[in-house]
C-alpha positions in Angstrom: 0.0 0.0 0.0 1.2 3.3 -0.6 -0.1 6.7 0.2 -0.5 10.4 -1.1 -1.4 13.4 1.2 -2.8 16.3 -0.6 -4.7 19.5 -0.2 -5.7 19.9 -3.3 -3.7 22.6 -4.6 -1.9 19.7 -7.3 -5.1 19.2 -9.0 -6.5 15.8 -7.0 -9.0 15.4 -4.7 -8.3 16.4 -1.1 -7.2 14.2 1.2 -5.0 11.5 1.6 -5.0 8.9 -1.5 -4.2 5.1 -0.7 -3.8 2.5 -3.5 -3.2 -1.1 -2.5 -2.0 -4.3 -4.4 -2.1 -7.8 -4.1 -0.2 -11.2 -5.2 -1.9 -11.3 -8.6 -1.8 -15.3 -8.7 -4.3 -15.1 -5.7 -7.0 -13.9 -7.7 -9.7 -11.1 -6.3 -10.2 -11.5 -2.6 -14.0 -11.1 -1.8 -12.7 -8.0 0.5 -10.4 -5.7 1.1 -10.3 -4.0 4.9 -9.1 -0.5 5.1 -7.8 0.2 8.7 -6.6 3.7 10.1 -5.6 5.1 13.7 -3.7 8.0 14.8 0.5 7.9 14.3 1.9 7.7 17.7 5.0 10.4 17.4 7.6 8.3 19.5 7.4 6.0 16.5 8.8 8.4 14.4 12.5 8.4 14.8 14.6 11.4 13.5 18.8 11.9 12.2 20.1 14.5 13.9 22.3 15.9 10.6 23.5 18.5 12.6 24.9 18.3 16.0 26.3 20.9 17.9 28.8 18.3 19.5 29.7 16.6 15.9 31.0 18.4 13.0 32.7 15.7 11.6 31.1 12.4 11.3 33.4 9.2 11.5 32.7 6.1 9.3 30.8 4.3 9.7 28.7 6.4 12.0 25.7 5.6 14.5 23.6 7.4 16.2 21.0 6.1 18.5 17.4 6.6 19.9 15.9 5.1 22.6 12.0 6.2 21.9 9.2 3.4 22.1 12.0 1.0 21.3 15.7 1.6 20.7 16.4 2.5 17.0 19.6 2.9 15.3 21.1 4.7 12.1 23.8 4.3 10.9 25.7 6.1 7.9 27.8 2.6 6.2 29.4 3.8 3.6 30.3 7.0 1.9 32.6 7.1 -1.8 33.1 9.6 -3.8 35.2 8.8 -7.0 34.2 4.8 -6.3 36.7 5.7 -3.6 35.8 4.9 0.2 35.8 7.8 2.1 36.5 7.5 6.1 34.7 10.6 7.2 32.0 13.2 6.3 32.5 16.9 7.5 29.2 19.0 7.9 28.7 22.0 6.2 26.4 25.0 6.7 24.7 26.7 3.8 23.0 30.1 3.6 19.1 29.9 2.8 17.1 32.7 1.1 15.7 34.3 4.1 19.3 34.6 5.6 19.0 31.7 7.8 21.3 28.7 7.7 20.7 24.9 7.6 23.1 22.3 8.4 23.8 19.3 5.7 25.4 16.0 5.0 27.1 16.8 1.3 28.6 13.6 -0.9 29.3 13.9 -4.4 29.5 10.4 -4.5 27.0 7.4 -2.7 26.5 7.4 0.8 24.7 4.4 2.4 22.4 4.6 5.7 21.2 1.4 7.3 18.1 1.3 10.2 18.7 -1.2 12.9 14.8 -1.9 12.4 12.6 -2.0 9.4 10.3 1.2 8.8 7.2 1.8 6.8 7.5 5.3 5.8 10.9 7.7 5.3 11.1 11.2 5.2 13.6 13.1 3.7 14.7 16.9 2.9 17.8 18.1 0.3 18.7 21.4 -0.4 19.2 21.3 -4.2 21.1 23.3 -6.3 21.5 23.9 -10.0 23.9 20.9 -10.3 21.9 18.4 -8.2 21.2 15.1 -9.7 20.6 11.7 -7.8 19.3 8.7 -7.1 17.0 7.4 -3.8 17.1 3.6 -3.5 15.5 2.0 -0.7 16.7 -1.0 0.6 14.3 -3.5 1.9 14.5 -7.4 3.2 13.3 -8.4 -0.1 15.3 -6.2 -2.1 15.6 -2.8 -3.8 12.8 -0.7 -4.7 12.7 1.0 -7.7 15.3 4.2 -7.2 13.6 7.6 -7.2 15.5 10.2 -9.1 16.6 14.1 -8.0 17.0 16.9 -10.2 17.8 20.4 -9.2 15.5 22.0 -11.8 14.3 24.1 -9.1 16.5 24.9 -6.1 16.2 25.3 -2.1 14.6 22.9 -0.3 13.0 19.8 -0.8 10.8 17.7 0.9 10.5 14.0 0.0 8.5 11.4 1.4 7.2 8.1 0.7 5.8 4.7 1.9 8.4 1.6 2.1 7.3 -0.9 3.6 10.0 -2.9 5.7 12.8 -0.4 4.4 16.1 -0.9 6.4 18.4 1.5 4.7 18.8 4.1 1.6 21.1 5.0 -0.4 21.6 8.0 -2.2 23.6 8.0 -5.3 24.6 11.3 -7.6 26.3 14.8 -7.9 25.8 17.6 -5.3 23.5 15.7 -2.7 22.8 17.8 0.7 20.7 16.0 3.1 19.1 18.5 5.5 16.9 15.7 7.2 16.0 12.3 7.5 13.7 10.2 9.5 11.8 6.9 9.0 8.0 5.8 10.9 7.8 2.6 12.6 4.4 1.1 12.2 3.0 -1.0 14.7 0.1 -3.7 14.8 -1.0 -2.3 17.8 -3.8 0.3 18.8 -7.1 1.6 18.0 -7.8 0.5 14.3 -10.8 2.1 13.1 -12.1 1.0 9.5 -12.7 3.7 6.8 -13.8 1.7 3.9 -17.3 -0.1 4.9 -19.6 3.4 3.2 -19.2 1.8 -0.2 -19.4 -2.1 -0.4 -16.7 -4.1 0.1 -15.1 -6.5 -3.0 -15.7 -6.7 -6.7 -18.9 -4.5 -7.4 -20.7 -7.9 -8.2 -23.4 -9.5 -6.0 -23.1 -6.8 -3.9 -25.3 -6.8 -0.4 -25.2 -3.3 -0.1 -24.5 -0.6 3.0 -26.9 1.6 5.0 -25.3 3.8 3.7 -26.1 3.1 -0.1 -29.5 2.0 0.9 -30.4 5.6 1.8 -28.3 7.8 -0.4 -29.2 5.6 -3.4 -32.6 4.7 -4.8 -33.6 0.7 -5.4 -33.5 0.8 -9.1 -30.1 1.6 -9.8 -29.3 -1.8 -8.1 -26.8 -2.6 -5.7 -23.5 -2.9 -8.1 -24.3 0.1 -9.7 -24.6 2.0 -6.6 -21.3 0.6 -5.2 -19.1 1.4 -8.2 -21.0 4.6 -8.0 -20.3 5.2 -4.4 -16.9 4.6 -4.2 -16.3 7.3 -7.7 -18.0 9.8 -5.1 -21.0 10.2 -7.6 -25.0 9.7 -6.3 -26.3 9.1 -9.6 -25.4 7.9 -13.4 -26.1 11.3 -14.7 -23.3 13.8 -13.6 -20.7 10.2 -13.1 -18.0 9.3 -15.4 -19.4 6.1 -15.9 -22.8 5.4 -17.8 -25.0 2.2 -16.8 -24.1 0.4 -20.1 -20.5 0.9 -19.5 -21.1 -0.8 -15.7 -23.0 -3.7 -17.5 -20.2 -4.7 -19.9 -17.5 -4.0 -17.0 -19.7 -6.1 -14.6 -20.0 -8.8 -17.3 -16.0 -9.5 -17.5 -16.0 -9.2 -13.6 -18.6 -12.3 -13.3 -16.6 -14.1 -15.2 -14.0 -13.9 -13.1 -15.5 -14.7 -9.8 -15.7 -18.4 -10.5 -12.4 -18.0 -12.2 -10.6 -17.3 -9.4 -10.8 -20.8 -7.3 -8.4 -21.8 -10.0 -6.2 -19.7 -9.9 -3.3 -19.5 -10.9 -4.8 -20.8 -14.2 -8.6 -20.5 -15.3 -8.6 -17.0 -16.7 -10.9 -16.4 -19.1 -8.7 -15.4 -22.8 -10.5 -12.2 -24.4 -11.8 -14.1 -27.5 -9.7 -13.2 -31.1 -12.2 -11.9 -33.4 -9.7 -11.5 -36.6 -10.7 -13.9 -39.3 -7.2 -15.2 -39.6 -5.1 -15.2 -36.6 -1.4 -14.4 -36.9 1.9 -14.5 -35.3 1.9 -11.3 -34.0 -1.7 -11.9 -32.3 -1.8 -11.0 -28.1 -3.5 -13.2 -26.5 -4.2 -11.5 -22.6 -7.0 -12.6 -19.9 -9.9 -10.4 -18.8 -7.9 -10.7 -15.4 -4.5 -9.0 -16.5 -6.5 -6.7 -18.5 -8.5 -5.3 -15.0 -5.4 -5.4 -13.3 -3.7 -3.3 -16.2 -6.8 -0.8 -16.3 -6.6 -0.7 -12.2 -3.3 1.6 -12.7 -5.7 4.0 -13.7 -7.4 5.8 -10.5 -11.1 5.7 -12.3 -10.6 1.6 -12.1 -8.8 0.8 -9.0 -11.5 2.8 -7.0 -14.1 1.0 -8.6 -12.4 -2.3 -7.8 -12.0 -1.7 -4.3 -7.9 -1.0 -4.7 -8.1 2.5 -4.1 -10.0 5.1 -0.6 -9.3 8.7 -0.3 -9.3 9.7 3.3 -11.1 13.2 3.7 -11.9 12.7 7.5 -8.5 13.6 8.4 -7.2 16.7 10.7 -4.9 19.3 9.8 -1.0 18.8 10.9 -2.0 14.8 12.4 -0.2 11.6 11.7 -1.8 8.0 10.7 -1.1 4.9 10.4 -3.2 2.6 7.7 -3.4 -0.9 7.2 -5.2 -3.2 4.7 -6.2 -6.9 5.3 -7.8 -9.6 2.9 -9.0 -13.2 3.0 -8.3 -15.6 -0.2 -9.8 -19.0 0.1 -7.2 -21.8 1.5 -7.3 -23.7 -1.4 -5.5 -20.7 -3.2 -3.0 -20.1 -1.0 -2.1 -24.0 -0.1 -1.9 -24.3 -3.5 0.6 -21.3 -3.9 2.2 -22.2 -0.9 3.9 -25.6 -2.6 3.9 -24.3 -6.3 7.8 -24.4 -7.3 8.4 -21.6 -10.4 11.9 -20.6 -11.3 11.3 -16.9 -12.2 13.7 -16.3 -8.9 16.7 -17.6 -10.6 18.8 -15.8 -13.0 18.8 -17.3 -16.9 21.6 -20.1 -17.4 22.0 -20.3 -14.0 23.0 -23.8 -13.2 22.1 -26.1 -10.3 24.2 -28.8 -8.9 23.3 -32.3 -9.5 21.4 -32.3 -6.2 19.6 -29.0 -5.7 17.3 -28.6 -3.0 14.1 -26.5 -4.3 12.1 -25.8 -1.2 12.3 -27.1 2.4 10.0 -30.6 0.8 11.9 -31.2 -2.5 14.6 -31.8 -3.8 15.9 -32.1 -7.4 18.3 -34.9 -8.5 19.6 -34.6 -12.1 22.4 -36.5 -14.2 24.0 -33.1 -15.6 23.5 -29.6 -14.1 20.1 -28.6 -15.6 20.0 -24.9 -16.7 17.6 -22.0 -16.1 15.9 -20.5 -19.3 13.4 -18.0 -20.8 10.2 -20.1 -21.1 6.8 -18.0 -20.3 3.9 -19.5 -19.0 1.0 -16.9 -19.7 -1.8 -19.4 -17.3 1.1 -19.4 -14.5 2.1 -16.0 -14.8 5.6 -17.3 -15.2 9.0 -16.1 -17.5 11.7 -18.6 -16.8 11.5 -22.9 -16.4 13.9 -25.4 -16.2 15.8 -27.0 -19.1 15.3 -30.2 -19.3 16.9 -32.4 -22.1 17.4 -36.2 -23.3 21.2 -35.4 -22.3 19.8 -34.4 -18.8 17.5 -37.3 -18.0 16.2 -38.8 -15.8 15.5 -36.2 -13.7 13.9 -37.5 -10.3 11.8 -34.9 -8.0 12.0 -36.6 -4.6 9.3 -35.2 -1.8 10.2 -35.3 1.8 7.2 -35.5 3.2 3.6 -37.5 1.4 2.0 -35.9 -0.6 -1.6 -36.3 -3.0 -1.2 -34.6 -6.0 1.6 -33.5 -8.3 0.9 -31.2 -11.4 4.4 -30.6 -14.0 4.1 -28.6 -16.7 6.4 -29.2 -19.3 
């Protein structure tokens, strides 16, 4: 989930905008939950760039804070010319209004590790003419995609941004001044109130209805209409983006899906090829990847339940949000033991024995190879080779199992 606070001046509606995703081989869950509750501020834990005891910072350098739990940062790594630096001395820059700000300056990469995970990082540059860089956030399942800095206008500069289970950034480029950092520690704990239950809650199909939408909306636009309409922030068809023949053909593909989706990962329904003639250079895509394609726009993802503005919200005040969902088990037991290869790297070789998962393990004559072999109905890119110079292969289980399914 990821969120965007606004007041409106950029355009968008005010308020704070959440979108949401979800492991697209699970399929549609029948609801998504939308949580919120007030930040508590000791969970915010701020780098103190400037210190009044420190003007030069040894590497690597820590600092710590002992707030609702103890909490570390810690600057790694600093290079500037590939070369490792051993210290960082702090400078002091003159603002517009004659007032001066401390800052961090590389010309380089400089690396800063949490001691925890965090959900949310704040951060503030002071850019000038010259300033371009990279922000990649490191995370315990990898690196997000880096956010890049360009001094097109100059002073200071807030950035902000959701990562969930960040421990560390990096910033990368020419003339980087870090004015401020912090990071938000999200907890499970506390008085979770849920904001989403006006407007339905799932798919706009079979839909029970609200209070709500029983008295804002009359009987005879039905219940799906009135849900897609509700969460667009429309009371009727007229004035809406949307027109009721448009909801009908949307609400056709979505029915489709709803059976669909106790066999996923494959089942989807192929849009059908009405060319005479197919050729080579025909796409073939599901309904599914379709929705989930049009849910990048914010007209879809609202009406499929993947995207809430907040209004209710209070001037200068922190929260915390959280989204749950519920998939039957037989999706996730099935995903749960489903071996792909799409984690490997192509030609990557295993060793004779190679252990896949914690139950099986692989036994094969010669190395076997990872390659580029797509599986549209899997939602798969690589496989493993498997040749008559490579045979037999034997897939040994370590515990009993049922039923085995190989695609070859």
């Amino acid at each position: 989930m990821i969120g965007l606070g606004t007041k409106g001046s950029d355009g968008i509606e005010e308020g704070i905008h959440l979108r949401w995703s979800f492991n697209d081989k699970l399929g549609f869950p029948p609801c998504f939950k939308l949580y919120r509750k007030e930040s508590d501020l000791n969970n915010r834990y701020v780098f103190p760039v400037v210190s009044a005891a420190v003007q030069v910072l040894p590497l690597p350098y820590t600092f710590q804070l002992n707030q609702n739990t103890n909490f570390e940062f810690r600057i790694d790594s600093a290079k500037i010319d590939e070369q490792e630096i051993d210290s960082i001395e702090l400078e002091f820059e003159a603002l517009e209004d004659g007032s001066t700000v401390g800052v961090i300056p590389i010309d380089g990469e400089i690396t800063i590790l949490f001691s925890k995970p965090v959900s949310r990082i704040e951060l503030r540059f002071l850019l000038e003419n010259n300033s371009e860089f990279k922000i990649k956030t490191l995370s315990e399942e990898g690196v997000y995609y880096p956010y890049d800095v360009l001094g097109s206008s100059t002073g200071l500069q807030n950035i902000s941004f959701d990562a969930s289970n960040a421990t560390g950034i990096v910033l990368c480029g020419a003339s980087i001044k870090l004015v401020h950092l912090a990071g938000w520690i999200c907890v499970e704990k506390g008085d979770w109130k849920r904001i989403n239950n006006l407007c339905g809650c799932g798919l706009p199909v079979n839909q029970e209805g609200t209070p709500y939408m029983e008295h804002a909306y009359p009987p005879i636009i039905g219940r799906d209409l009135a849900t897609a309409l509700c969460r667009l922030g429309y009371l009727n068809v007229i004035n809406s983006p949307i027109t009721a023949a448009e909801f009908l053909e949307l609400k056709a593909m979505l029915l489709s899906l709803v059976d669909e989706g106790s066999l996923v990962p494959v089942g989807w329904t192929i849009f059908p090829n009405d060319e005479e003639e197919a050729t080579d250079e025909t796409m073939e895509f599901s309904k599914y990847d379709f929705l989930l394609a049009q849910s990048l726009h914010v007209f879809f993802a609202r009406i499929l339940d993947l995207y809430f503005v907040d209004k209710d919200t209070g001037n200068d005040s922190y929260y915390d949000y959280k989204v749950t969902a519920e998939w039957p088990e037989r999706n996730k037991r099935r995903l749960d033991h489903e071996i792909t290869f799409d984690d490997y790297q192509i030609r990557e070789t295993f060793f004779p024995i190679k252990k896949l998962d914690d139950h099986v393990v692989l036994y094969a004559p010669r190395k076997p190879q990872i390659v580029e072999s797509s599986y549209p109905l899997f939602r798969t890119e690589l496989g493993l080779d498997i040749t008559t110079e490579n045979l037999p292969i034997v897939i040994n289980f370590l515990k009993p199992v049922g039923n085995v399914k190989s695609f070859l």
